[in-house]
C-alpha positions as CSV (number, residue, x, y, z in Angstrom):
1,X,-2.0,-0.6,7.1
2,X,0.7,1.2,8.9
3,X,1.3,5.2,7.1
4,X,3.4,8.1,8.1
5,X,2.6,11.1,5.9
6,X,4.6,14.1,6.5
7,X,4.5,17.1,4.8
8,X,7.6,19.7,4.6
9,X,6.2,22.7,2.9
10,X,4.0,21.2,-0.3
11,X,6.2,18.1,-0.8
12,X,4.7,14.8,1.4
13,X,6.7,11.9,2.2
14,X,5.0,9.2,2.8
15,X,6.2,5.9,4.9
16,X,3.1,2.8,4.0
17,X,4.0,-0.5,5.6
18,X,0.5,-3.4,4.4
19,X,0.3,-6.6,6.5
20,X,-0.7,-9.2,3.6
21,X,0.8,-12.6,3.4
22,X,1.6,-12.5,-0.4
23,X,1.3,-15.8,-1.2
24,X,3.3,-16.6,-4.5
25,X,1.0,-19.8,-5.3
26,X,4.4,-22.1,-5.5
27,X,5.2,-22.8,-1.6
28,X,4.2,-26.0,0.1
29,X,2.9,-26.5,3.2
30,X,3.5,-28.7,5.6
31,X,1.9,-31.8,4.1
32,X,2.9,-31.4,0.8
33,X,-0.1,-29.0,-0.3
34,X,0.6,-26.0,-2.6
35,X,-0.5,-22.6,-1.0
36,X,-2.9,-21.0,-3.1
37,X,-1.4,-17.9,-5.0
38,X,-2.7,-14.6,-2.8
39,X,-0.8,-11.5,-3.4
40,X,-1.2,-7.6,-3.5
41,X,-2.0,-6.6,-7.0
42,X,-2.9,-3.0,-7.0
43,X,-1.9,-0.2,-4.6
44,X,-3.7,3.7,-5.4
45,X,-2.6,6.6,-3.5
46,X,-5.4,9.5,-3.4
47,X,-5.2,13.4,-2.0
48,X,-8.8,15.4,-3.7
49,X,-9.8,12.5,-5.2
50,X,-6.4,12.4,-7.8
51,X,-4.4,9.8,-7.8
52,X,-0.4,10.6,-6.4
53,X,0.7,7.0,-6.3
54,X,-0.5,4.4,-8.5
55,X,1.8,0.5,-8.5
56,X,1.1,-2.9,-9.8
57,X,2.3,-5.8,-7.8
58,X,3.0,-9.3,-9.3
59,X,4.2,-12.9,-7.3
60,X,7.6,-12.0,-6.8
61,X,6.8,-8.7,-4.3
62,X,7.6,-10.1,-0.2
63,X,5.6,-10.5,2.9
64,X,4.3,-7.2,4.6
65,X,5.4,-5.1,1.7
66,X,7.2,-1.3,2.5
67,X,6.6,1.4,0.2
68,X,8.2,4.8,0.4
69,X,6.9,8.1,-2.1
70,X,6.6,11.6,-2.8
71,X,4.0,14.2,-3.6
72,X,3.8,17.3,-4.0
73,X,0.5,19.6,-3.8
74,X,-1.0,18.9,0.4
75,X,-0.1,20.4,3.6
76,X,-0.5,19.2,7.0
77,X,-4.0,18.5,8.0
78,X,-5.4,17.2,5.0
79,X,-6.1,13.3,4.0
80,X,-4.5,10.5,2.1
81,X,-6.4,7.7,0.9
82,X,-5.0,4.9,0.5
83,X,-6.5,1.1,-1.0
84,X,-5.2,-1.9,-2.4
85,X,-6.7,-4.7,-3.6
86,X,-5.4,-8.8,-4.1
87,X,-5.6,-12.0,-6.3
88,X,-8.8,-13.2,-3.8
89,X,-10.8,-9.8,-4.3
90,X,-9.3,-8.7,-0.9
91,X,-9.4,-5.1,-0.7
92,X,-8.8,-2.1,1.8
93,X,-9.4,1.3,2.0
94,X,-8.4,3.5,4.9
95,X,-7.9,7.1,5.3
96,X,-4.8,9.2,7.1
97,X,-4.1,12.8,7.9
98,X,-0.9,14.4,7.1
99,X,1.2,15.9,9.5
100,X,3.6,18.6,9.1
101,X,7.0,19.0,10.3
């Protein structure tokens, strides 16, 4: 996961760019073969252990999805945790500290 968390007085904006493949489960490959279905499903936002970002992903969401959000309530210096997990019980969890302006 690429983040860029920046906070302007208590409001964060927050930049979160996830290498996945998502995988639809209807492509092809090259000999003829369909791709098994691999996509994001779930991604959770945390800051004090409440959630500030919460979506639900299905099929239709592309390669290397970009999300973009607002929360209020941090300041610079403190950290964003961030997880997702997929159709094949793929999951990550990673940590980030916000910056400030």
């Amino acid at each position: 996961m690429k983040l860029k968390a920046v906070a302007q007085g208590e409001v964060v904006s927050v930049k979160l760019l996830i290498q996945h493949p998502m995988e639809t489960g209807r492509r092809k490959d090259a000999a003829g073969n369909i791709v098994p279905a691999n996509y994001i499903t779930e991604v959770t936002a945390s800051h004090k252990g409440e959630d500030v970002f919460h979506a639900e992903f299905g099929p239709g969401v592309s390669r290397d999805p970009y999300l973009s959000f607002q929360f209020a309530g941090a300041k610079a210096g403190d950290t964003l945790s961030i997880s997702w997990v997929d159709t094949n019980g793929g999951a990550e969890k990673s940590d980030f500290t916000i910056t400030g302006i």
